[in-house]
C-alpha positions in Angstrom: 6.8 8.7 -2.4 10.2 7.4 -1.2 11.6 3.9 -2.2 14.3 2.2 -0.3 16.1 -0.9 -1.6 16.3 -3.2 1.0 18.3 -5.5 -0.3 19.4 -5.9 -4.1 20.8 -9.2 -4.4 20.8 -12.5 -6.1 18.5 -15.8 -4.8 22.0 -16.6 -2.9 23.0 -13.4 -1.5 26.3 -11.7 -1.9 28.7 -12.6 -0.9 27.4 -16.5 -1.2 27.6 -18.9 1.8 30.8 -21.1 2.0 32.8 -18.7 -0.2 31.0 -19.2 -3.5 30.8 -17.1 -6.0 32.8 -14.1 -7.3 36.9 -14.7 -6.2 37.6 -11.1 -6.0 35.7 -9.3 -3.5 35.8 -5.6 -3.2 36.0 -3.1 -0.3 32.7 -1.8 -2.0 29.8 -2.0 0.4 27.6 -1.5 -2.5 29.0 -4.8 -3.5 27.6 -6.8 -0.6 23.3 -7.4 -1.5 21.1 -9.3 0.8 18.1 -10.5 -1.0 15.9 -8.4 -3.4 12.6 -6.4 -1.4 12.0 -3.6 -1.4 10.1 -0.4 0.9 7.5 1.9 -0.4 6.0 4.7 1.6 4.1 7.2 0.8 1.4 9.7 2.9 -0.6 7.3 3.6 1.1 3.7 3.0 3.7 1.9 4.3 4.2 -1.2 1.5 6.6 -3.8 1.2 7.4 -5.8 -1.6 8.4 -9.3 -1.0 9.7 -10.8 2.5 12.8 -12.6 2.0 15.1 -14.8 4.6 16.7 -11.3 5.6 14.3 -9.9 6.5 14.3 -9.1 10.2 17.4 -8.4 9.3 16.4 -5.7 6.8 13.7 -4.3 9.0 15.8 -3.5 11.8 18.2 -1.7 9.7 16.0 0.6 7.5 13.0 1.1 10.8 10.1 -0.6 9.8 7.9 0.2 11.9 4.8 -0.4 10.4 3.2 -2.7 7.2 0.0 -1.9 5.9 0.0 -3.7 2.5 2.5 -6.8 1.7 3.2 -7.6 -2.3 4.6 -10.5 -3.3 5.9 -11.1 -6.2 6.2 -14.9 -6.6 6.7 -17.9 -4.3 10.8 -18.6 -4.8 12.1 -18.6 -1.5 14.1 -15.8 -1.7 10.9 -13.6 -2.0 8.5 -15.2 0.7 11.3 -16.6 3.3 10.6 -14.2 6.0 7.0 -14.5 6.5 7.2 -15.1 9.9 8.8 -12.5 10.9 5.8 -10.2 10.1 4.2 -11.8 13.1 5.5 -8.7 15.7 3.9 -6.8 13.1 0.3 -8.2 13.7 0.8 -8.1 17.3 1.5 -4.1 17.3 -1.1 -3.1 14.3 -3.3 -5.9 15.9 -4.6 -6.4 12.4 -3.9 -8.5 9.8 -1.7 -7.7 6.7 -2.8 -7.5 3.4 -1.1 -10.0 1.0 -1.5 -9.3 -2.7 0.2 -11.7 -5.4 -0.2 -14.6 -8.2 -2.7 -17.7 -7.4 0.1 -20.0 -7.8 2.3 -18.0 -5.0 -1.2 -18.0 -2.7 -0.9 -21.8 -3.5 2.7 -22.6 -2.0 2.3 -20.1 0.9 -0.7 -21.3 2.2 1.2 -25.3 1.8 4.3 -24.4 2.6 3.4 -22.1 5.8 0.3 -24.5 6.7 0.2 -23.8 10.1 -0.9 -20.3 9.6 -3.8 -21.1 7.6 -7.4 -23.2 8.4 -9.3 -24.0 11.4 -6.0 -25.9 12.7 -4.0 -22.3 12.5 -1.2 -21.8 15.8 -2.1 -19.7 18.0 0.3 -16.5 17.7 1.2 -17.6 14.2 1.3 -14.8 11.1 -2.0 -13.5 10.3 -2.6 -12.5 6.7 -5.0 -11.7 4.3 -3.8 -13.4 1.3 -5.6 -12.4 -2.1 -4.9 -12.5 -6.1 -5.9 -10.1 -7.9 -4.2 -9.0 -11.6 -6.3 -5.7 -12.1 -5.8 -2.6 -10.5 -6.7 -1.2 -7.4 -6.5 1.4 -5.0 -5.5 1.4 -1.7 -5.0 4.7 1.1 -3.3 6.8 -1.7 -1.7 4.5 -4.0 -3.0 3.4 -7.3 -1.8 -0.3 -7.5 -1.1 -2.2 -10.8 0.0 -6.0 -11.0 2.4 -6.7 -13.7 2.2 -9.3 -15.1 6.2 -10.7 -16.7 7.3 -14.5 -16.7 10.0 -16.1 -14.9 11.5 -18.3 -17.0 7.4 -20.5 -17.4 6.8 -19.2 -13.8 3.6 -16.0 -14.0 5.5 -13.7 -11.5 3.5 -10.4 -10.8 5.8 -7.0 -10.8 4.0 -3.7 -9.5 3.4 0.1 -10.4 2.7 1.7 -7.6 1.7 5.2 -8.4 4.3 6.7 -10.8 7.0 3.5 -9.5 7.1 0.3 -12.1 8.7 -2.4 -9.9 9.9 -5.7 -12.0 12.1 -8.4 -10.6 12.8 -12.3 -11.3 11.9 -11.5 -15.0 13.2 -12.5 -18.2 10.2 -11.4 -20.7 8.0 -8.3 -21.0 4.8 -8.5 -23.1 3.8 -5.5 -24.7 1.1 -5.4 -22.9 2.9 -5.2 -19.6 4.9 -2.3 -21.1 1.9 -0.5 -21.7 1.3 -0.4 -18.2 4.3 1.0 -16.9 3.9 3.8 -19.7 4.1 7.1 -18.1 6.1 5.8 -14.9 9.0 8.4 -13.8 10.9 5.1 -12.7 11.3 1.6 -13.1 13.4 -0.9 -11.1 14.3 -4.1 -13.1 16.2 -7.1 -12.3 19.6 -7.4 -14.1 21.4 -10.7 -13.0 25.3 -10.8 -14.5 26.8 -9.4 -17.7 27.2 -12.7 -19.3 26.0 -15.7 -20.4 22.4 -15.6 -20.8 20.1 -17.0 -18.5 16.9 -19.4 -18.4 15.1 -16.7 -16.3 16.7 -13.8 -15.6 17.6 -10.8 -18.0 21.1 -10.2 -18.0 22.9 -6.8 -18.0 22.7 -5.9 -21.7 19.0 -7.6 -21.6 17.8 -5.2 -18.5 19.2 -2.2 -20.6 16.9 -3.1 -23.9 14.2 -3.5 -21.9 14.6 -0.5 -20.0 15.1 1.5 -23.1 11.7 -0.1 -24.4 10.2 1.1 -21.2 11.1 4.5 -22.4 11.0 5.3 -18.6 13.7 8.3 -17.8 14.7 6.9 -14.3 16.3 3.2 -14.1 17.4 1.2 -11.4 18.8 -3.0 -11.6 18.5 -5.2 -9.0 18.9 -8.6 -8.1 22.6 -8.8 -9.0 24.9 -11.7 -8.2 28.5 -11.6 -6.7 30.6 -11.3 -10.0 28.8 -7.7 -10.8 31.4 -5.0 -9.2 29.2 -2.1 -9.1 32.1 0.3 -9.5 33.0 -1.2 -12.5 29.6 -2.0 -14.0 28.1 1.6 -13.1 30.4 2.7 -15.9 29.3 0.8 -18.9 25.7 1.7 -18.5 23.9 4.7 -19.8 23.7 7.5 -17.5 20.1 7.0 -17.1 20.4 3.5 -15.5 21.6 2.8 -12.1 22.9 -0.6 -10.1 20.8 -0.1 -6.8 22.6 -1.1 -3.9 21.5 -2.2 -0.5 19.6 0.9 1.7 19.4 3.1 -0.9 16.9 5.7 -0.8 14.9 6.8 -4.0 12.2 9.6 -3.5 9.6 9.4 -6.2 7.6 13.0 -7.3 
């Protein structure tokens, strides 16, 4: 199974329009993040998780050619942005897409992208299949788990995928989500700054307790805003813990 980050940054993006955000900028490419998704193929399955506002951008760059299963993980609209850009995608599959995630992200997609939806649906427009669903399932050769984490009071769904444990927009675990991810050969966690704490995000130190929890061997953070350097960061975390950066390429046994 191979995982590629297609972007690994903050609701903003980094660097932030209009020149917020971190003062110092780097030469570090790993440094500039476009907005947390992600790309999981296997065999069988081509899977993204989460459509941002990059990504046509992000699909040109890393050849999508094909998406067979969407997962969302909540409706902030740095995670559902780019819906309509999955519309060449329908006209070359000339099906429609498979759209797994929460009720209350079903909710705002279907209202916020009405004219996709109903009897009154454009002509031309996306075509989904949007569904909730928070047991597992199985689909082509990929055992699918929802997992369930909050976002601040928001229900956000993360997802193992086989032996992959997908989390991001997250600031508590239960210990029944853990128990879920048990056994995963690795987990990819959102990890916003170092410091302060935040209403709805883990922070650095926060990611690294959870992922230690997890117990799972191989760790990657995501969803990092513009004052994280990864060069310097990299180096205060355990060696079994990674900052992901934009394109990466993870294969999964």
């Amino acid at each position: 199974m191979k995982l590629t980050f297609l972007g690994t940054g903050t609701s903003m993006g980094v660097p932030v329009a209009g020149g917020f955000g971190s003062e110092n900028p780097t030469n570090d490419s790993r440094d500039i993040r476009w907005r947390t998704s992600a790309w999981v193929q296997t065999d069988e399955a081509s899977i993204l998780i989460d459509v941002g506002p990059e990504f046509r951008l992000q699909s040109l760059r890393s050849g999508i050619r094909r998406i067979d299963l969407l997962l969302v993980t909540h409706e902030h609209t740095d995670h559902i942005a780019g819906m309509d850009d999955l519309r060449s995608y329908n006209y070359v599959q000339k099906q429609r897409i498979p759209l797994v995630t929460t009720p209350s992200c079903r909710s705002s997609i279907i209202r916020r992208f009405n004219y996709m939806f109903g009897p009154d649906r454009t002509p031309g427009s996306v075509d989904v299949d949007i569904k909730t669903s928070d047991a597992p399932f199985q689909f082509k050769d990929c055992m699918v788990t929802p997992l369930p984490v909050l976002h601040g009071d928001l229900p956000v769904y993360g997802y193992r995928i086989n032996d992959l444990a997908y989390i991001t927009d997250a600031n508590f675990i239960s210990d029944e989500t853990y128990e879920l991810i048990e056994g995963a050969k690795v987990l990819v966690l959102n990890a916003l700054r170092w410091s302060p704490e935040h209403p709805t995000h883990f922070t650095i130190p926060e990611a690294v307790e959870a992922a230690k929890k997890s117990g799972i061997p191989e760790v990657y953070f995501v969803h990092m805003n513009s004052y994280v350097k990864h060069a310097e960061i990299q180096k205060r975390l355990p060696d079994h813990i990674k900052l992901a950066y934009d394109q990466q390429v993870v294969m999964i046994p």
